[in-house]
N, CA, C and O of each residue as an XYZ file, in Angstrom:
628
protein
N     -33.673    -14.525     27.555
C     -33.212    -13.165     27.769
C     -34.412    -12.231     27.564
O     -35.194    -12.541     26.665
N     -34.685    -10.987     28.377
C     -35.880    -10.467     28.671
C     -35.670     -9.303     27.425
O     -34.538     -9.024     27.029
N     -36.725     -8.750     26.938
C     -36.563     -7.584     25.701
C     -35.550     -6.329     26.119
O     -34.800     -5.834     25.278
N     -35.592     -5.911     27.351
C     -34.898     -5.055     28.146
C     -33.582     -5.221     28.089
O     -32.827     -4.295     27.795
N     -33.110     -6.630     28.411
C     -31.800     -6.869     28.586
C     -30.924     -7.216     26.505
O     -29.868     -7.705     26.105
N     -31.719     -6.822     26.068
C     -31.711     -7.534     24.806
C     -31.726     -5.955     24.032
O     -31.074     -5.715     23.016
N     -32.505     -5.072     24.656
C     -32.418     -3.379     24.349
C     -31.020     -2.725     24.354
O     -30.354     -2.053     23.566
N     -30.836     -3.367     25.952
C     -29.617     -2.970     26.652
C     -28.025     -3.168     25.870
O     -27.183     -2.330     25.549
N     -28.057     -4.563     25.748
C     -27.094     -4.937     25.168
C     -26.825     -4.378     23.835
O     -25.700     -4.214     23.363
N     -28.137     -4.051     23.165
C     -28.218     -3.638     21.761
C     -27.587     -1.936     21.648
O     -26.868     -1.510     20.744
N     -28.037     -1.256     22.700
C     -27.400      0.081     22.828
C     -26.006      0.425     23.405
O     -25.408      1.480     23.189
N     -25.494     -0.772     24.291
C     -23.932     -0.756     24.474
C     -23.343     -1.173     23.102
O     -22.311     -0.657     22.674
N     -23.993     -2.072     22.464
C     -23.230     -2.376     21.022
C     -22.878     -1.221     20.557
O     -21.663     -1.047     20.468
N     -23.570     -0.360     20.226
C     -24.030      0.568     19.356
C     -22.984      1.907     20.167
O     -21.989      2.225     19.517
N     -23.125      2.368     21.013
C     -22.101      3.446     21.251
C     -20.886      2.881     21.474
O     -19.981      3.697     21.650
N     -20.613      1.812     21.518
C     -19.166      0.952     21.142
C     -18.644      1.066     20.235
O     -17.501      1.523     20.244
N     -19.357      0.648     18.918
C     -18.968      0.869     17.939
C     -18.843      2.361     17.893
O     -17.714      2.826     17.734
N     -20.038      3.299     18.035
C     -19.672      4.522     17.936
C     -18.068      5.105     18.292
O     -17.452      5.613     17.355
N     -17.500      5.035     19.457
C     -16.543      5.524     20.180
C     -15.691      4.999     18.866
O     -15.126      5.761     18.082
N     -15.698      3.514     18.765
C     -14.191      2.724     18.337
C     -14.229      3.901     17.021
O     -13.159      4.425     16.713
N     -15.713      4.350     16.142
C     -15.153      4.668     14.664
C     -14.684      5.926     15.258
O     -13.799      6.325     14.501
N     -14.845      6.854     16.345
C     -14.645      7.991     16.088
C     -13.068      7.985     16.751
O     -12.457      9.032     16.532
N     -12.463      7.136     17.389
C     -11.714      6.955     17.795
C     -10.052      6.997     16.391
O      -8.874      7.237     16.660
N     -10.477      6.771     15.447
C      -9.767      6.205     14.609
C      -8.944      7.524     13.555
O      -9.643      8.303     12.907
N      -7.599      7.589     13.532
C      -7.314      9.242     13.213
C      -8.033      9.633     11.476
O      -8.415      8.706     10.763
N      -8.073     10.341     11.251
C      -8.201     10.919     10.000
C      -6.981     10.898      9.467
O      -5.969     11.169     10.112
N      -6.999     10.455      7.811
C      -5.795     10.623      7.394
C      -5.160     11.944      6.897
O      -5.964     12.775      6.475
N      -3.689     12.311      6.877
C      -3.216     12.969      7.031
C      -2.577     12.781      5.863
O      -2.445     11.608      5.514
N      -1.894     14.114      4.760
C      -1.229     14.403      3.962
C      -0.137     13.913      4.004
O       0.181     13.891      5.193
N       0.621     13.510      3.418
C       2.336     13.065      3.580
C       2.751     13.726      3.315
O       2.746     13.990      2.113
N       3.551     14.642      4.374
C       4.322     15.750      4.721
C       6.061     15.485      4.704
O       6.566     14.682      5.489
N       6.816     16.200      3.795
C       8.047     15.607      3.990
C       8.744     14.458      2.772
O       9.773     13.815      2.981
N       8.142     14.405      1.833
C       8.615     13.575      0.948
C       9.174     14.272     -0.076
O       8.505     14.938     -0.867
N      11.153     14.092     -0.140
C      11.452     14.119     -1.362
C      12.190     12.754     -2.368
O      11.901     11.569     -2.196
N      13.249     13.306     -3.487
C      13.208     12.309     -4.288
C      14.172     10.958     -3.879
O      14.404      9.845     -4.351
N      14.762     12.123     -2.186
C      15.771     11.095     -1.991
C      15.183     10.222     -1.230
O      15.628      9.105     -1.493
N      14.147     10.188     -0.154
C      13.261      9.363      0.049
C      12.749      8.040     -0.693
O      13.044      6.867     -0.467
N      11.859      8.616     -1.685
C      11.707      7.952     -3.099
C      12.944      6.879     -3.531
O      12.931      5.692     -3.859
N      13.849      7.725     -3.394
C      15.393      6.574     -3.832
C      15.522      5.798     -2.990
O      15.722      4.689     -3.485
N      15.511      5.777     -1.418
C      15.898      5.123     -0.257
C      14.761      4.163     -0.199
O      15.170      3.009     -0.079
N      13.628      4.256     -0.239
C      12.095      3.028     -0.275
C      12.622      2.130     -1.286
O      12.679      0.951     -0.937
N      13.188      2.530     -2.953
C      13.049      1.703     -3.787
C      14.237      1.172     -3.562
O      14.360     -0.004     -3.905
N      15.074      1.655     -3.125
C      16.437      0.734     -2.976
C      16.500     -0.521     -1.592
O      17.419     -1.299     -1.336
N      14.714     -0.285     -0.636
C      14.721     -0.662      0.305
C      13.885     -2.212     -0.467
O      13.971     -3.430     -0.311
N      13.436     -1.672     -0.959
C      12.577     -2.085     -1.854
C      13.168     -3.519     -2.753
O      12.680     -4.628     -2.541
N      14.039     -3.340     -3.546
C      14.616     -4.310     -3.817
C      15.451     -4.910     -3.243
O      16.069     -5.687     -3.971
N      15.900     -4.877     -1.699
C      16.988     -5.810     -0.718
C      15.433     -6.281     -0.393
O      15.761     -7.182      0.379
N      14.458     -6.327     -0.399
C      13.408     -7.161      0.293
C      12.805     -8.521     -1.075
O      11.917     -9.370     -1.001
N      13.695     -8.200     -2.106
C      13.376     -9.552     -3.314
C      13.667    -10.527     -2.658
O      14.514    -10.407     -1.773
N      12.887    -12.086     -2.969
C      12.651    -13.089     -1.973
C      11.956    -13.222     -0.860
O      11.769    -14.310     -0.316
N      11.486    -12.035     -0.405
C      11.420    -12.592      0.874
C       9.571    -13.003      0.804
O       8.942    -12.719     -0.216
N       8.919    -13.639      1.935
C       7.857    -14.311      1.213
C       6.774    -13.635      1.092
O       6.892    -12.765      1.955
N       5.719    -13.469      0.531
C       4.247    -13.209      0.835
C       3.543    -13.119      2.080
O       4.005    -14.019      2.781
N       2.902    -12.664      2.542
C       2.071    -12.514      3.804
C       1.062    -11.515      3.827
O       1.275    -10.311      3.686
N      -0.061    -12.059      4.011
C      -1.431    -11.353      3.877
C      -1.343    -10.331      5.280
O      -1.126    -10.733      6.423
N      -1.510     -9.295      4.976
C      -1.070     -8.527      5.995
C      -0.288     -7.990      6.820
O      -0.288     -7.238      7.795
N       0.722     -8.880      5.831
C       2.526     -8.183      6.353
C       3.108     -7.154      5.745
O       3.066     -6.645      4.625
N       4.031     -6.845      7.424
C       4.726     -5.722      6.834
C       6.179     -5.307      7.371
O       6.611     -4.197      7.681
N       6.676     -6.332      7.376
C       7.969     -6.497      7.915
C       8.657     -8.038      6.877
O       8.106     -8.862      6.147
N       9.957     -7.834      7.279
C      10.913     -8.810      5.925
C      10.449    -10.383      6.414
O      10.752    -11.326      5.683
N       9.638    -10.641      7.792
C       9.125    -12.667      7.507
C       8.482    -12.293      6.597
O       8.597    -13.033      5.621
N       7.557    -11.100      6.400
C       6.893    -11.408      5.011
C       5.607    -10.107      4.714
O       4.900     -9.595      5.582
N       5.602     -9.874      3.561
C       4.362     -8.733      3.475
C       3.467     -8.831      2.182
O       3.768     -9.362      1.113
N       2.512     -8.311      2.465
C       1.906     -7.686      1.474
C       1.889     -6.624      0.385
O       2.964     -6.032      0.283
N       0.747     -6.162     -0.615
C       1.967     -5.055     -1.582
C       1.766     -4.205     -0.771
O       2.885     -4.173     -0.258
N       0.943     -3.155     -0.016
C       1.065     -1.949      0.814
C       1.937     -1.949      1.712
O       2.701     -1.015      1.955
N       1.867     -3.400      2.483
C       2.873     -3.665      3.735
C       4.264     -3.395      3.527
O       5.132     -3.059      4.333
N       4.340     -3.729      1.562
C       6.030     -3.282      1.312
C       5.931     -2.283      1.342
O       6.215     -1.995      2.505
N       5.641     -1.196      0.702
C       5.457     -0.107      0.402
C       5.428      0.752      1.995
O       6.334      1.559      2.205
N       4.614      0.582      2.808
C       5.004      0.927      4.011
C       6.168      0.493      4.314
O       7.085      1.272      4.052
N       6.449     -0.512      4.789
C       8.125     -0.851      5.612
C       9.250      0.067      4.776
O      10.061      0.800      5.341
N       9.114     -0.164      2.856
C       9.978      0.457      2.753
C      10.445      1.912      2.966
O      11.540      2.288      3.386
N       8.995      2.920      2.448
C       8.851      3.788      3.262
C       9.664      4.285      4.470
O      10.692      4.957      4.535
N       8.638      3.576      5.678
C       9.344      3.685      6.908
C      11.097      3.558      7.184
O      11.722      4.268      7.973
N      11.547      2.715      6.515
C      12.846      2.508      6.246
C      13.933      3.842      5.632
O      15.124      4.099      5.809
N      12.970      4.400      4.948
C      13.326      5.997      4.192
C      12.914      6.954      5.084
O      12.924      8.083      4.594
N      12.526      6.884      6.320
C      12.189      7.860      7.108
C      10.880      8.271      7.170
O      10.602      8.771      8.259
N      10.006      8.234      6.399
C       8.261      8.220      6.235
C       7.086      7.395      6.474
O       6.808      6.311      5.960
N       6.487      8.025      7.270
C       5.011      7.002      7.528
C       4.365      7.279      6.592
O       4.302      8.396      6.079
N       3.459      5.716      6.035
C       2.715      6.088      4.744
C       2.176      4.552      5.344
O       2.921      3.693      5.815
N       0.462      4.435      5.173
C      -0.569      3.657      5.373
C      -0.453      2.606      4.956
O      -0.184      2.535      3.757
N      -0.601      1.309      5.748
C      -0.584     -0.248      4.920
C      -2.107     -0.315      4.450
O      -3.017     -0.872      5.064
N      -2.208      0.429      3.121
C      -3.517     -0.079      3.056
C      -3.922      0.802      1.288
O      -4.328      1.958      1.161
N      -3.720      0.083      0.473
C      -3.055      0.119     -0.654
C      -4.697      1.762     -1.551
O      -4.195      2.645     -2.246
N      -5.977      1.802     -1.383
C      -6.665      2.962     -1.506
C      -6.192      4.395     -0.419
O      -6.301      5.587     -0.707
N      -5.585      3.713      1.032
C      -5.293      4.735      1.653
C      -3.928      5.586      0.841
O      -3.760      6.803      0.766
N      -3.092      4.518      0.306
C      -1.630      4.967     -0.342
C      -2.072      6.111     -1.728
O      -1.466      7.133     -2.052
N      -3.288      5.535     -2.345
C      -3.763      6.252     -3.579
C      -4.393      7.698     -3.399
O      -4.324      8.711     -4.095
N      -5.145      7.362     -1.993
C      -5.688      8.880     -1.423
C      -4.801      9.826     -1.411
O      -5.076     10.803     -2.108
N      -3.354      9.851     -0.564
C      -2.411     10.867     -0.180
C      -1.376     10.618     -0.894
O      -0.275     10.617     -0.344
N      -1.491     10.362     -2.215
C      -0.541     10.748     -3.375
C      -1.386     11.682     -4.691
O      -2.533     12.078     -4.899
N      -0.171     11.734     -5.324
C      -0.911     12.639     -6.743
C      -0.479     12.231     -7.901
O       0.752     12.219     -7.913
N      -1.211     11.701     -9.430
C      -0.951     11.333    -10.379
C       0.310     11.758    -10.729
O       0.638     12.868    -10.311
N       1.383     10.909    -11.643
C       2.444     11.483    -12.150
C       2.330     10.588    -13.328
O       1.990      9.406    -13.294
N       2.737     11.463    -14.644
C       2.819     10.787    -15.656
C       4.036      9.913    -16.258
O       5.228     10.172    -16.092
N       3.503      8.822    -16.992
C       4.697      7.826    -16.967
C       6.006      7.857    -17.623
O       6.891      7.002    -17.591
N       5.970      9.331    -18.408
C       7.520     10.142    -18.216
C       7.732     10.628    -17.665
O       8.486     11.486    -18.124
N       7.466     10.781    -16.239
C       8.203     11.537    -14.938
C       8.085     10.948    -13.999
O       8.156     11.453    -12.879
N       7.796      9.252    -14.321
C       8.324      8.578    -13.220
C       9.642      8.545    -12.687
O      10.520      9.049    -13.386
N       9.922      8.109    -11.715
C      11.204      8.172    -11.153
C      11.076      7.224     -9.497
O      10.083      7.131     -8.776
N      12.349      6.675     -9.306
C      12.756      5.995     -8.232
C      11.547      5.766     -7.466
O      10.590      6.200     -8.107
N      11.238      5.321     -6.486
C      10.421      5.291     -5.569
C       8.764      5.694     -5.772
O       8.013      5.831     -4.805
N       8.350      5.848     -7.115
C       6.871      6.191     -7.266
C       6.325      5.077     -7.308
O       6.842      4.009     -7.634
N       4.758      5.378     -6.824
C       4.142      3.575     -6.426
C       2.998      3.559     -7.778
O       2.147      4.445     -7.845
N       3.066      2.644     -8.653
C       2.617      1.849     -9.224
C       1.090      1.373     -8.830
O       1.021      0.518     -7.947
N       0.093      1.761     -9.296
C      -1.521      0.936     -8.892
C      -1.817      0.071    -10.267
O      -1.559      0.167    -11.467
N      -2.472     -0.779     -9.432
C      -2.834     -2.161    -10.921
C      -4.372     -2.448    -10.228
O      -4.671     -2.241     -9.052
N      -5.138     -2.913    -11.159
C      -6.265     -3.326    -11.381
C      -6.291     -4.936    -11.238
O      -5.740     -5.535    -12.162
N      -6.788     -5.623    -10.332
C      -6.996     -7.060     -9.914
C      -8.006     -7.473     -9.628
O      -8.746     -6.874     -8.848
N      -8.326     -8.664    -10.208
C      -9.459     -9.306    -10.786
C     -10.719     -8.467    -10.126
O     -11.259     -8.661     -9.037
N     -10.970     -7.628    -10.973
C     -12.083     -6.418    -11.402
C     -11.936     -5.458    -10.217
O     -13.015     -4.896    -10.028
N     -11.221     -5.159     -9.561
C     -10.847     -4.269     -8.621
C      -9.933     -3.535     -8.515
O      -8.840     -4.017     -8.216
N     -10.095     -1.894     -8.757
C      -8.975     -0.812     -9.259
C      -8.334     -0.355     -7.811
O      -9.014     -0.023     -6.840
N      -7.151     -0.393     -7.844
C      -6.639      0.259     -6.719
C      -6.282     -0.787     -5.835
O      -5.990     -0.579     -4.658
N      -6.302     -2.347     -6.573
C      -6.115     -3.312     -5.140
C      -4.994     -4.282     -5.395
O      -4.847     -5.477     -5.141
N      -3.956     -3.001     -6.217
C      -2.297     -3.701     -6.142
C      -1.522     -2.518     -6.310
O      -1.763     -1.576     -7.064
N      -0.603     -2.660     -5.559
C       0.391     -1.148     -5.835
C       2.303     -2.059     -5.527
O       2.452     -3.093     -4.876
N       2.896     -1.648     -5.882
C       4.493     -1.841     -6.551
C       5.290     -0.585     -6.073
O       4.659      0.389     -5.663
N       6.498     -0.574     -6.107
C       7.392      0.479     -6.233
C       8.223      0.808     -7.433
O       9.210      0.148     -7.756
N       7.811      1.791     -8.039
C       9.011      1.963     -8.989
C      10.301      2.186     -9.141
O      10.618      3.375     -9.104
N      11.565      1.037     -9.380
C      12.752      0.961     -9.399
C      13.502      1.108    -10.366
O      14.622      0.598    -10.348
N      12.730      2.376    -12.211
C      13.795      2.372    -13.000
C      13.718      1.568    -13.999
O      13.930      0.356    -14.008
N      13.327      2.443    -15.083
C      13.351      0.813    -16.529
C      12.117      0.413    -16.592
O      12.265     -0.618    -17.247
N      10.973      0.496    -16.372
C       9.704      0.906    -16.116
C       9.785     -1.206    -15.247
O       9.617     -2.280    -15.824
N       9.984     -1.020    -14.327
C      10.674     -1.865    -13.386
C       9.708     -1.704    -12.062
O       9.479     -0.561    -11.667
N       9.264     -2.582    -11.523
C       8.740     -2.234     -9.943
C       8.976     -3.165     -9.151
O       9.280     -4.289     -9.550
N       8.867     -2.827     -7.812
C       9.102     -4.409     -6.874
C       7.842     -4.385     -6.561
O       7.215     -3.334     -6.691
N       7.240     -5.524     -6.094
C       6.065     -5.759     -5.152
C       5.559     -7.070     -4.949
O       5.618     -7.947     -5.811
N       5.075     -7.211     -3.852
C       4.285     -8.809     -3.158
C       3.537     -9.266     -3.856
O       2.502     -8.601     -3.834
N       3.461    -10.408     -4.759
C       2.341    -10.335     -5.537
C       1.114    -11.050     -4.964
O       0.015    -10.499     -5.031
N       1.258    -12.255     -4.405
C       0.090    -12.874     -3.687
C       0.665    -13.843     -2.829
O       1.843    -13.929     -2.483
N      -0.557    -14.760     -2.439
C      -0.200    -15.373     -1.124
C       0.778    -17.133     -1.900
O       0.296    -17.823     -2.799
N       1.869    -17.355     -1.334
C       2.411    -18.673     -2.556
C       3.617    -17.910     -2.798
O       4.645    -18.544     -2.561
N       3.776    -16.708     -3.211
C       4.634    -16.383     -4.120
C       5.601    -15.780     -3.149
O       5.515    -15.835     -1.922
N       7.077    -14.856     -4.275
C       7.737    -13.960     -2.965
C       7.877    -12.930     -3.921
O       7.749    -12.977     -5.145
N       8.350    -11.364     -2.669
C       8.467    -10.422     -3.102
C       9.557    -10.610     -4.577
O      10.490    -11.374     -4.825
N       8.887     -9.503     -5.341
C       9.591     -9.858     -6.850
C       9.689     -8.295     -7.718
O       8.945     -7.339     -7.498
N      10.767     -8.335     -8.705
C      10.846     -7.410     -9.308
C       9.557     -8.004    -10.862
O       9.172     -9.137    -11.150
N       9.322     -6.995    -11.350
C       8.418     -6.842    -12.848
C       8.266     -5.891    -13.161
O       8.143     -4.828    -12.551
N       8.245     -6.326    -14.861
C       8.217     -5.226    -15.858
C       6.813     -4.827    -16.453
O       5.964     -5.658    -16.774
N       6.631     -3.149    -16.588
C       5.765     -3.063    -16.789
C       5.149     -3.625    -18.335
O       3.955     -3.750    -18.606
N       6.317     -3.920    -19.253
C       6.253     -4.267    -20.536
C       5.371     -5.321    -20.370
O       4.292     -5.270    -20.960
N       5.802     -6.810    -19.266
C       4.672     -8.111    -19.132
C       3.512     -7.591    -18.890
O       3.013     -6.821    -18.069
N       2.911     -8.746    -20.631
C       1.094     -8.105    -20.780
C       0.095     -8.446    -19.954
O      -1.063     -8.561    -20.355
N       0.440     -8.629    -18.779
C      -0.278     -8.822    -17.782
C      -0.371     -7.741    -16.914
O      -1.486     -7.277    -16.676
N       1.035     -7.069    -16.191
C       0.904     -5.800    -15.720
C       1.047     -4.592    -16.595
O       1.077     -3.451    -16.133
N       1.141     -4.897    -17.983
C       0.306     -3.672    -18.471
C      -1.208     -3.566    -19.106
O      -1.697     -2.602    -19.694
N      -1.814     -4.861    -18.810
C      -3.013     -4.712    -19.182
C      -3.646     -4.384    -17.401
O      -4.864     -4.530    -17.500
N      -3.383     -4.100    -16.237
C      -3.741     -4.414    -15.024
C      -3.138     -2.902    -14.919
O      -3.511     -2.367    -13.875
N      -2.385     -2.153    -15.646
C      -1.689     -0.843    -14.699
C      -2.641      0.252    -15.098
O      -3.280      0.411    -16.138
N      -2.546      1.172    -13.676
C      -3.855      2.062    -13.886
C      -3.187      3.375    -13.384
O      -3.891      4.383    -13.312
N      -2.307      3.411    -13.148
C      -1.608      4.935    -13.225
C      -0.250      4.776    -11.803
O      -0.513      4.106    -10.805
N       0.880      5.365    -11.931
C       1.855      6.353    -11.544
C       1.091      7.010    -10.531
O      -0.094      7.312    -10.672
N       2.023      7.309     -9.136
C       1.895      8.139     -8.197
C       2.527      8.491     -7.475
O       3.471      7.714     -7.330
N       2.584      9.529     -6.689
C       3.759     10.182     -5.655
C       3.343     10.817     -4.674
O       2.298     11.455     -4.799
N       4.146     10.811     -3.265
C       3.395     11.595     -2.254
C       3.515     12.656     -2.964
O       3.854     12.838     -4.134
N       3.006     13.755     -1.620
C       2.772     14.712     -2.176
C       4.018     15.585     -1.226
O       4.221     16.782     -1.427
């Protein structure tokens, strides 16, 4: 292959990629969330116990923790991001006496903050996917595992 054609190819790469990133929306505030929402995700939330794990799912064959958190969401009438830092961006801290129904839960996993999130269902209670093997499951924040791993309460906005 001649240096030219090797230039060439190298500069179609390159405004390719350009287009695809600029192509891609900016995220947007979550507009529209109240508590009855919140109630309708977590109640969506726990009819999805059992069902299995899936790396990148987000529907009941099977999901991930954002993927729940989206479907259930969506299920409550709201779009909200499968993508568990995007979920942390367009929410706002709430403290863990004013949790309530439907607030999402972030945990800390093996040395990485922000790369597990849950729904809160009540009783300091959450549902969420835990990994790949396992199925969607309820847990307490009391087990010293997800309270040595929990890193704060959140809510759209």
């Amino acid at each position: 292959m001649t240096t030219r054609k090797i230039l060439l190819l190298a500069a179609a790469f390159g405004i390719g990629m350009l287009l695809v990133s600029c192509a891609s929306a900016p995220m947007r505030p979550v507009t529209g969330y109240t508590p009855a929402i919140g109630e309708k995700a977590a109640k969506t939330a726990v009819s999805m116990i059992g069902r299995p794990y899936k790396y990148r799912g987000d529907s009941p064959e099977g999901f991930d923790c954002s993927g729940l958190v989206r479907y259930s969401y969506l299920a409550a009438g709201l779009e909200v991001p499968h993508n568990t830092k995007k979920l942390k961006n367009i929410s706002h801290p709430i403290g863990l006496k004013k949790m309530r129904r439907g607030d999402l839960m972030f945990f800390k996993e093996n040395g990485t903050k922000y790369s597990h999130v849950g729904i809160y269902v009540g009783n300091r209670l959450f549902v969420h996917a835990p990994t790949t093997g396992q199925k969607v499951r309820k847990d307490s924040l009391a087990n010293p595992y997800w309270k040595k791993s929990f890193i704060e309460v959140r809510r759209f906005n």
